[in-house]
Structures are given as structure tokens and as C-alpha cells.
C-alpha positions in Angstrom: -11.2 10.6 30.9 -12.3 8.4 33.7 -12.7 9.4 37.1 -11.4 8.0 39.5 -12.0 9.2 42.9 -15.0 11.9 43.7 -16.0 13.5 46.9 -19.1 14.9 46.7 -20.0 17.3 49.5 -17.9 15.4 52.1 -17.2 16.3 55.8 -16.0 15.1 58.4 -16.2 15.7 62.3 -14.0 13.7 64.7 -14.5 14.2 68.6 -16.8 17.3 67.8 -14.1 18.9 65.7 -14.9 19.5 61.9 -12.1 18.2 60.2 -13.2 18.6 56.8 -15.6 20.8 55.7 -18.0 20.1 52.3 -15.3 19.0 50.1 -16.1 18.4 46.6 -13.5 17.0 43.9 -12.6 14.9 41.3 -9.4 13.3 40.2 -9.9 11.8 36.3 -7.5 8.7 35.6 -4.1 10.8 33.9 -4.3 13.2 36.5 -1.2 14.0 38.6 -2.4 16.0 42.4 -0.4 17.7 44.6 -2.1 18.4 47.6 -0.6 21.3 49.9 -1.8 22.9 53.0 -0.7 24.3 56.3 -0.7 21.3 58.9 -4.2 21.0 60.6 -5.4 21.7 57.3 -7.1 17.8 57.0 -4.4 16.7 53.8 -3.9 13.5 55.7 -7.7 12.8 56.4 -8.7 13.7 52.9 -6.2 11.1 51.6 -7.2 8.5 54.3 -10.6 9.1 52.8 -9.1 8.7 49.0 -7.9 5.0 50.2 -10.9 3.9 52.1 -9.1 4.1 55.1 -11.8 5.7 56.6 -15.5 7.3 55.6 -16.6 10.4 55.9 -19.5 11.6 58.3 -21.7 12.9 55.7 -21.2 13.2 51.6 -20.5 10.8 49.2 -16.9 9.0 48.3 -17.1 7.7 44.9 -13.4 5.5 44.3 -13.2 3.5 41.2 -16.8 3.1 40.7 -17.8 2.0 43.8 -19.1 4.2 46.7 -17.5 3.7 49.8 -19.7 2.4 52.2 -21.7 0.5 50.0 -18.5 -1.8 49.0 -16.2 -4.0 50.4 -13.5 -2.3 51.3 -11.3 -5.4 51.2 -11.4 -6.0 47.5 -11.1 -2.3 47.0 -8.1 -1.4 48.6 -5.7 -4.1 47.0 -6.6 -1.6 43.6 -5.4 1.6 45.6 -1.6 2.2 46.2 -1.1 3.7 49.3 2.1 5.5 51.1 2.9 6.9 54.3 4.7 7.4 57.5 1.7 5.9 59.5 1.8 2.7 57.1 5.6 2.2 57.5 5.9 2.3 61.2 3.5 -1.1 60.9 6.3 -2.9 58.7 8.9 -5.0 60.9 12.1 -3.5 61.4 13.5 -7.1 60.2 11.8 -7.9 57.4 13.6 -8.5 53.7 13.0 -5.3 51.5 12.0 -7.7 48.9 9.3 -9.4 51.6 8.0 -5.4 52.3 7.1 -4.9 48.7 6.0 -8.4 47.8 3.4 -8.7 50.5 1.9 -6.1 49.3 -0.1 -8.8 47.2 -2.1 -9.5 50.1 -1.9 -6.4 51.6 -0.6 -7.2 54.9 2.6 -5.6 55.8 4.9 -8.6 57.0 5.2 -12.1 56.1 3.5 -14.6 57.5 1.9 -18.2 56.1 1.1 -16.4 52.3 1.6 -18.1 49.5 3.4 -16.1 46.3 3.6 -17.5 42.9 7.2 -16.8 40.7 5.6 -14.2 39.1 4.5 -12.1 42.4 8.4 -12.3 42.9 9.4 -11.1 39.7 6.6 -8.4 39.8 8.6 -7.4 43.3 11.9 -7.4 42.1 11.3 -5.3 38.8 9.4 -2.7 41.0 12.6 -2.6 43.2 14.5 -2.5 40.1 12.8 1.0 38.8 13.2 2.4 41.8 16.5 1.7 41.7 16.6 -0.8 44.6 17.2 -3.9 43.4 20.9 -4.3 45.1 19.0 -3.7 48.5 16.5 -6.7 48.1 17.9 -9.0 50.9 18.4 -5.8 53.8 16.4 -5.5 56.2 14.2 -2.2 56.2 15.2 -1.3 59.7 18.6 -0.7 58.3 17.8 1.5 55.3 18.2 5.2 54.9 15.2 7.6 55.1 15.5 8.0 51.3 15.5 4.2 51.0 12.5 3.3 53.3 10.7 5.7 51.3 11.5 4.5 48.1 10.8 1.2 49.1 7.0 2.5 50.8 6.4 3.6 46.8 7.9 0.6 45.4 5.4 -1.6 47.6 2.7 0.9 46.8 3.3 -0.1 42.9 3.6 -3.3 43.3 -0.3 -4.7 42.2 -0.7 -2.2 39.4 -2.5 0.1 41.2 -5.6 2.0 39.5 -4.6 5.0 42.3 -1.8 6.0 44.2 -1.5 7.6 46.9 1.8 9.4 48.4 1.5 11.1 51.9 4.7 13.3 52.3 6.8 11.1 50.6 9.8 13.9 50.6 9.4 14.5 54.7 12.4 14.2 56.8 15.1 13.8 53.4 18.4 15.5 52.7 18.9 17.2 49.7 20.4 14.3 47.9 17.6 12.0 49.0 14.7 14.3 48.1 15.8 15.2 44.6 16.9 11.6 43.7 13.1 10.9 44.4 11.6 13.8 43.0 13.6 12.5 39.4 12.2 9.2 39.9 8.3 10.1 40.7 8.8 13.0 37.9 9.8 9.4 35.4 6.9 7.8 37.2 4.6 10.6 36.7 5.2 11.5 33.4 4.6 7.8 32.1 1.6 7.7 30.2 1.0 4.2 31.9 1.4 5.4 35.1 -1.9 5.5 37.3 -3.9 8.5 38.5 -1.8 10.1 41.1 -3.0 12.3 44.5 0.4 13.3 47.0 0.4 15.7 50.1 3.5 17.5 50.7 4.3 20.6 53.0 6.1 22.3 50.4 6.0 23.7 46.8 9.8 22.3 46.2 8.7 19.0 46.7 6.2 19.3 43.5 8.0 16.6 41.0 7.6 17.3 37.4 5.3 15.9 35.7 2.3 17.1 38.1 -0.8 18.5 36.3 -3.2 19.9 38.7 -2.8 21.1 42.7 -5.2 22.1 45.7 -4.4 24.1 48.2 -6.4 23.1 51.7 -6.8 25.3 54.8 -9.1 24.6 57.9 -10.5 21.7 55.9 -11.7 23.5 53.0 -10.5 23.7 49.7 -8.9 27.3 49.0 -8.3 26.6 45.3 -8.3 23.4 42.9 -7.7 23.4 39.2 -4.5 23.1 37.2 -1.3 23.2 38.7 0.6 26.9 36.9 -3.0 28.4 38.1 -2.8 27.1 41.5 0.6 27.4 42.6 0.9 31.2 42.8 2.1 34.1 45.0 -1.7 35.2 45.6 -3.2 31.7 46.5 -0.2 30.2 49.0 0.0 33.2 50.9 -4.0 33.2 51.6 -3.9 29.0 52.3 -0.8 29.8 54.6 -1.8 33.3 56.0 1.8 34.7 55.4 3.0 37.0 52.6 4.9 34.3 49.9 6.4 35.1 46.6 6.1 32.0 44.3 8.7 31.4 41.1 8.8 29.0 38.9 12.1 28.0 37.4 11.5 24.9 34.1 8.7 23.1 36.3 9.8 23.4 39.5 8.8 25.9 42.1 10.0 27.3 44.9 8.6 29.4 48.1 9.7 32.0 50.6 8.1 34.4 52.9 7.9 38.4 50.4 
């Protein structure tokens, strides 16, 4: 398999604060990551780094063949899907769901003076389609459910075929409802062979979807444990990432947490 992101002894210090600390790791092109964590423990950065958001004080970021710093981010990012809380606080309140996830072509985040040929529009509208929001094209985002606006975040983050997507939290903030009807719908996406090479930080072990084949567990930006996800996600390695006692189970794919 391909890879297609690789930090190679990466840190990174901001205001005199080591945020990350000589990360190494690879993610190969049918890999599935769950990234957990107790907060502080640089999940965010490291996947800021993953998008080319931002580069690293020292080490080496290899994405999709190119190292960053040495690339134009510009025509790399367009190949990277990329979702989060930060990202969807910059789309207008009033702007057409349908408008969110199309102008993802030219990765801006509302619409201006673009230009979008028929088939940018059908792209759109099937993406809103498999994720279940097609009837919601004409809202406006502002009015949408949490559960919506994030379904619509991933949607957009789809849109260009990404080679790499990225989910930050995706599950933060939903109901019950909300979360599992998303957690079905990324275990689908997931579990597609088609799908791309997938990295998502999350808080907590329910919000694994299935379909998920490795996990890392960061604390004090270093990485506790990395590898595949049945030998990550156990009693032993969550309760030394979160310095608390936990008793792990694992129930047909999906786990669940709570303090022993």
C-alpha cells in the first residue's frame, strides 16, 4: 500500500511550549485512524499538520508525495478533505447548504464571483445525497441541526474526491440520535473499498465508527501507542493515555469506556 501521510520526527513548539514532541507515523492509503487523547494532548495540531494547515518546527511532513514546505500548499490542499469546528465557524450563517459543499471546488468557504460547471453541481448534490441531505439543499446552514452542520462539514469535505480526509471531532456536541445516525453513515463510508485514507480525532472510544482499522492514543504530544485498532483500544493503554483506571469492552465493533 501507498502512503499517504508520514511524519518523521516532527515537533512542534508554539510560544515556548512543546506541543508535539518527535512524532513519527504513517498512514498507508486503505487505512482507517482514530486518533484519541486527553485534550492538551496536540490531536488538533497533529491533524492541522496532516492538512498542511500548518508546519511543524522541526521534522519532516511527507503528504501525498510531496513534503510540506517544499510544495505549494495551494494545489495540495484542494487533494486533502478537511473537517472541523474551526473550519465551520468561517462558513456564512446564510449560505445555501448546496453552496457550502459546492465551493469546496475552490476551496473557499462562501460564494463569491466562482465559476462551477453542471458537473461540479451534480458532484455536490450526489455527495448531499449519500449523506442523506439532499432534501436540505436550499437551507441555509445557520438553520441546521448540530447533526446536520456536521454532516454537511463531511459532505463538503468529499466533495473533490479527496486522496485524505480528515475529521476533527466530527461526533462533538450530538445527541444520541445524531451521533449514531453519523457513526452508520462514516462506518458505510469507511468500509468502502473506494473510500480514501481516513485520520479522525475524537474524545471518546464510543465515537469509533466501524469500519476503523488502526488507532493512536496521544498524551502530552507524544504517541502512547499506534498500531491496529483491537491492540490499541484496551483497558491497559486508555487508562495510561488518560491517567485514570478505565475498563474497555468491546461489544460487535464498537467500544465503550468507563472509569474501573
Amino acid at each position: 500500500m501507498a502512503s499517504v501521510l508520514q511524519l518523521t520526527d516532527v515537533s512542534l513548539v508554539r510560544d515556548s511550549n512543546p506541543i508535539l514532541k518527535s512524532v513519527s507515523w504513517s498512514v498507508d492509503e486503505a487505512e482507517r485512524w482514530v486518533i484519541l487523547g486527553p485534550n492538551g494532548a496536540g490531536k488538533t495540531t497533529l491533524l492541522q499538520l496532516a492538512a498542511a494547515q500548518i508546519h511543524p518546527t522541526s521534522g519532516t511532513v511527507r503528504l501525498l508525495d510531496d513534503t510540506v514546505g517544499k510544495v505549494d500548499v495551494f494545489e495540495l490542499r484542494p487533494r486533502i478533505g478537511f473537517a472541523s469546528t474551526a473550519l465551520a465557524r468561517k462558513v456564512p450563517r446564510e449560505e445555501r447548504v448546496l453552496d457550502v459543499v459546492l465551493t469546496a471546488a475552490y476551496s473557499v468557504t462562501g460564494r463569491w464571483n466562482e465559476e462551477y460547471e453542471d458537473s461540479d453541481t451534480g458532484r455536490a448534490r450526489a455527495v448531499l445525497g449519500e449523506w442523506k441531505l439532499g432534501m436540505l439543499e436550499d437551507r441555509r446552514f445557520g438553520e441546521l441541526s448540530d447533526g446536520e452542520q456536521k454532516r454537511v462539514q463531511i459532505a463538503r469535505a468529499v466533495m473533490t474526491d479527496p486522496e485524505l480526509l480528515l475529521l476533527d471531532e466530527p461526533a462533538a456536541s450530538l445527541d444520541l440520535g445524531a451521533r449514531e445516525e453519523l457513526l452508520q453513515l462514516l462506518g458505510g463510508f469507511a468500509q468502502d473499498a473506494t473510500s480514501p485514507a481516513i485520520v479522525m480525532v475524537t474524545h471518546h472510544v464510543e465515537e469509533i465508527p466501524l469500519g476503523f482499522t488502526h488507532a493512536m492514543l496521544l498524551a502530552d504530544g507524544e504517541i502512547q501507542a499506534a498500531g491496529a485498532l483491537s491492540e490499541v483500544i484496551t483497558s491497559e493503554n486508555l487508562s495510561q493515555a488518560f491517567g485514570l483506571p478505565l475498563v474497555v469492552t468491546n461489544s460487535e465493533g464498537r467500544f465503550t469506556a468507563r472509569a474501573a
